[in-house]
C-alpha positions as CSV (number, residue, x, y, z in Angstrom):
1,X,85.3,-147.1,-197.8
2,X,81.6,-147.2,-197.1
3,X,79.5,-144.1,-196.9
4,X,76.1,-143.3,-196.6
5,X,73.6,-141.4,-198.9
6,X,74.2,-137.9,-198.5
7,X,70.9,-136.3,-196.5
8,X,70.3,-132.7,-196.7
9,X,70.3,-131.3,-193.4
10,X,69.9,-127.5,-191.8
11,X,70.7,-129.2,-188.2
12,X,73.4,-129.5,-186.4
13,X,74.7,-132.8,-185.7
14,X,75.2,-133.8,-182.3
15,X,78.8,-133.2,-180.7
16,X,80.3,-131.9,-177.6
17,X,82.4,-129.2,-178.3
18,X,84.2,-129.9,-174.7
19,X,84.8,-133.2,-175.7
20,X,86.4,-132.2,-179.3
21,X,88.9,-129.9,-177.3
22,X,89.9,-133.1,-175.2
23,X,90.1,-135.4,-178.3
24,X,92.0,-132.6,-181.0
25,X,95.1,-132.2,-178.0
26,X,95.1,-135.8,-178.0
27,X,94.9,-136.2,-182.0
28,X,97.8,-133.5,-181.6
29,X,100.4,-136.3,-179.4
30,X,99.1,-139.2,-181.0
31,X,98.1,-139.5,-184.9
32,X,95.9,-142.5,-184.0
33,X,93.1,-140.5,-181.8
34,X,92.4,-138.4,-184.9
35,X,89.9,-141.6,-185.3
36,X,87.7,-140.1,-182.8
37,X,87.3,-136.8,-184.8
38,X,86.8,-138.7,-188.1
39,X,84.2,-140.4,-186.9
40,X,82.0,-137.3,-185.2
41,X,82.5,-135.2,-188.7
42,X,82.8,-137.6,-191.6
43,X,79.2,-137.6,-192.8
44,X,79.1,-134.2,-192.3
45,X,82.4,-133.4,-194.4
46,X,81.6,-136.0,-197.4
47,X,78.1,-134.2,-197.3
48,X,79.9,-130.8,-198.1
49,X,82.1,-132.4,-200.8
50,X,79.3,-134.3,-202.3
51,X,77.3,-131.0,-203.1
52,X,80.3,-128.9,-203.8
53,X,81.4,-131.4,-206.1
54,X,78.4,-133.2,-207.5
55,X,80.2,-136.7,-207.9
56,X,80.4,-139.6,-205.4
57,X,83.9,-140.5,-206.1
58,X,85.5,-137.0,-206.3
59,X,83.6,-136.5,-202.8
60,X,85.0,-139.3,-201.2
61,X,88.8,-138.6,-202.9
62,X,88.1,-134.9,-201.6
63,X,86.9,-136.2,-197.9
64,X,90.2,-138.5,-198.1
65,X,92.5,-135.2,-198.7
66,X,90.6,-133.1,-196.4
67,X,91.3,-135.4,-193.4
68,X,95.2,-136.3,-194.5
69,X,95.5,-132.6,-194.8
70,X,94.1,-132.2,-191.0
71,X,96.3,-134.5,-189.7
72,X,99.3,-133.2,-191.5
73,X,98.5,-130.0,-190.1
74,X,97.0,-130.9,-186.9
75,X,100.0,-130.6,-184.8
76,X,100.0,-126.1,-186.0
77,X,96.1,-126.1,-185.1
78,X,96.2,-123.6,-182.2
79,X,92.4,-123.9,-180.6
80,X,91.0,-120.5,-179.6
81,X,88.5,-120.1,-176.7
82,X,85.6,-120.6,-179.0
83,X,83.9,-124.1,-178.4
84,X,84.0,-124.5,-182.6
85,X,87.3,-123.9,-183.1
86,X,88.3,-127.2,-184.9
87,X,84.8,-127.7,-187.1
88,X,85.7,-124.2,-188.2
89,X,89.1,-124.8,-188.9
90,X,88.1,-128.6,-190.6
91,X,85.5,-126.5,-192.6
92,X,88.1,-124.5,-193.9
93,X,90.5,-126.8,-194.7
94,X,87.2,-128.8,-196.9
95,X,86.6,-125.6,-198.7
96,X,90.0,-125.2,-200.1
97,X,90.1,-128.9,-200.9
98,X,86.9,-128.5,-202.5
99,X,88.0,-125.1,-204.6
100,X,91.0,-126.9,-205.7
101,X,89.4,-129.8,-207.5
102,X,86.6,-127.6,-208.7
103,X,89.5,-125.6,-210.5
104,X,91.5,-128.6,-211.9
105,X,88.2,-130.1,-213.2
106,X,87.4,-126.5,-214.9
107,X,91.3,-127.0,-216.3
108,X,91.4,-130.3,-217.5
109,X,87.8,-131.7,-218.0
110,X,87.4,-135.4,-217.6
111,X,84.4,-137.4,-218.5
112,X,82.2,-137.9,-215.5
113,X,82.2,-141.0,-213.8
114,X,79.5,-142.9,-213.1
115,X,77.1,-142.8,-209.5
116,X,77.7,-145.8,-207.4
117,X,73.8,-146.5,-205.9
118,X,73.2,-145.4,-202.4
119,X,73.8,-148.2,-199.3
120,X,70.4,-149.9,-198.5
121,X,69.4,-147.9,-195.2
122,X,67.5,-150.1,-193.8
123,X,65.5,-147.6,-191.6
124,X,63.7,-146.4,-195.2
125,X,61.0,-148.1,-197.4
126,X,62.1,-148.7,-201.0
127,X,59.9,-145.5,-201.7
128,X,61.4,-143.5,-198.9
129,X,65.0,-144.3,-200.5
130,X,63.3,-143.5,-204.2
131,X,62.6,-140.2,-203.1
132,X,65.3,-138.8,-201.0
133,X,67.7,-139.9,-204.1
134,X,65.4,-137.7,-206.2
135,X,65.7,-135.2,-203.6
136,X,69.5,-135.3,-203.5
137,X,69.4,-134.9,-207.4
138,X,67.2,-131.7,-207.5
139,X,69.1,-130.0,-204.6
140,X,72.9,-130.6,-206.5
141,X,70.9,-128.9,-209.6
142,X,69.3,-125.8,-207.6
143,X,72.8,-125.6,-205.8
144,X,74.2,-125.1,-209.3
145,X,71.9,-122.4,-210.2
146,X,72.8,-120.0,-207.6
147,X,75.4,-117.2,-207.4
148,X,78.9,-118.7,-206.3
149,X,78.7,-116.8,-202.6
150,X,75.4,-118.1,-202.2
151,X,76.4,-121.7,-202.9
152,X,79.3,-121.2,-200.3
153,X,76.8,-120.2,-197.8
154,X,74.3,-122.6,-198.5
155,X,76.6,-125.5,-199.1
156,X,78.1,-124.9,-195.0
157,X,74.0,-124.3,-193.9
158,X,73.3,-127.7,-195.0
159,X,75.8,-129.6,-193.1
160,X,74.7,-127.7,-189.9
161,X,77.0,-124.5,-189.5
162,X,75.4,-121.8,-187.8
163,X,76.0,-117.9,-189.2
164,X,78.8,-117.3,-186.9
165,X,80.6,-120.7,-188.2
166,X,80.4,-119.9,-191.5
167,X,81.6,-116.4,-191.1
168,X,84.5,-117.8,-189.8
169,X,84.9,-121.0,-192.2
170,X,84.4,-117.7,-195.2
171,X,86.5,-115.4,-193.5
172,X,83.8,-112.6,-193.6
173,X,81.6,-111.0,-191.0
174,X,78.4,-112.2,-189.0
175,X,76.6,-109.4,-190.2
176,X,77.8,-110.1,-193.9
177,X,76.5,-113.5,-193.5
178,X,73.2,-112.7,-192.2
179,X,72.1,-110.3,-195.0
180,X,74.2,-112.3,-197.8
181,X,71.5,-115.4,-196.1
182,X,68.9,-113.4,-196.6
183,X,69.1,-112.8,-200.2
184,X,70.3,-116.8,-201.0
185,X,66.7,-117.8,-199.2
186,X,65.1,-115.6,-201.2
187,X,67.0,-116.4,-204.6
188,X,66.6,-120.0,-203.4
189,X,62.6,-119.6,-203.0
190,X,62.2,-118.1,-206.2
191,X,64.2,-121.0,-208.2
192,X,62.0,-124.0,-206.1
193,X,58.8,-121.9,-207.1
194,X,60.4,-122.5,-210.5
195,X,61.2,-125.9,-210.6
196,X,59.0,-128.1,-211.7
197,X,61.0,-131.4,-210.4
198,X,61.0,-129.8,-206.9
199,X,57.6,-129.0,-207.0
200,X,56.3,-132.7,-208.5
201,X,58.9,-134.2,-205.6
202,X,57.2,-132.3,-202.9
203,X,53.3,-133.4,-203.9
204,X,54.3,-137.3,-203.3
């Protein structure tokens, strides 16, 4: 399976949330239009795995489980009348996965496998890819570094959930969220002040 570099990212990607209603009821008669859905949210999921778990392979075996588990459990999905309903629901369905492995790996430690090199983008300069590997690096080492909650929260941010989405994907409140954000950005500023790789990556 080919996948791209993970690339940190505090937007949203681009979907219709109209359109994910029309293509989740047709995922839920016919297993083959979950395609559609896989598609629009793969990056987005392996990107969640990839900093949760910190390994290329377990993020792809994880983004493999996430989307069997979807499907298996597709047909139950009952959509509410929020637009986000399913990238909520897939974002909770990731986090378990995700929690599982990180709790079998804590209970029977293997050795760590090796990083397969990022796909040539061909849209970057040799130095352009240089540094957003580095990047990638020093991000999966500040995310370890910070208070289990905090990760959660920052983990979801990155792929592009909003406060209200990861409320929902954590099962807390909005308002819980909000404040809990505040202190992660200001845990998180302290630790890049500290860093001396961030800092060095930053004056290139």
């Amino acid at each position: 399976m080919r996948v791209h570099a993970p690339v940190a990212t505090t937007e949203a990607p681009e979907f219709s949330p109209a359109a994910d209603a029309v293509l989740v009821a047709h995922a839920q008669h016919d297993s083959r239009a979950l395609e559609p859905l896989y598609n629009r949210y793969f990056d987005s999921v392996f990107r969640f795995c990839y900093y949760r778990l910190g390994n290329w392979q377990d993020a792809e075996d994880a983004c493999g489980d996430i989307f069997a588990n979807a499907l298996t459990s597709l047909g139950r999905f009952q959509p509410d009348d929020r637009a986000d309903s399913f990238r909520c629901w897939l974002f909770t369905i990731a986090r378990n996965v995700v929690s599982n492995r990180r709790r079998d790996h804590v209970r029977h430690p293997l050795a760590a496998l090796a990083e397969p090199e990022s796909l040539p983008d061909e849209g970057r300069s040799p130095e352009e890819a240089a540094i957003a590997s580095e990047s990638h690096r020093v991000l999966v080492a500040l995310l370890a570094r910070v208070e289990p909650e905090q990760r959660d929260l920052l983990e979801l941010r990155l792929v592009g959930l909003n406060d209200a989405q990861i409320a929902r994907v954590l099962g807390r409140s909005h308002d819980a969220v909000r404040k809990e954000q505040s202190r992660t950005i200001n845990a998180l500023r302290v630790l890049v002040r500290n860093h001396p790789e961030y800092g060095a990556l930053h004056d290139r």
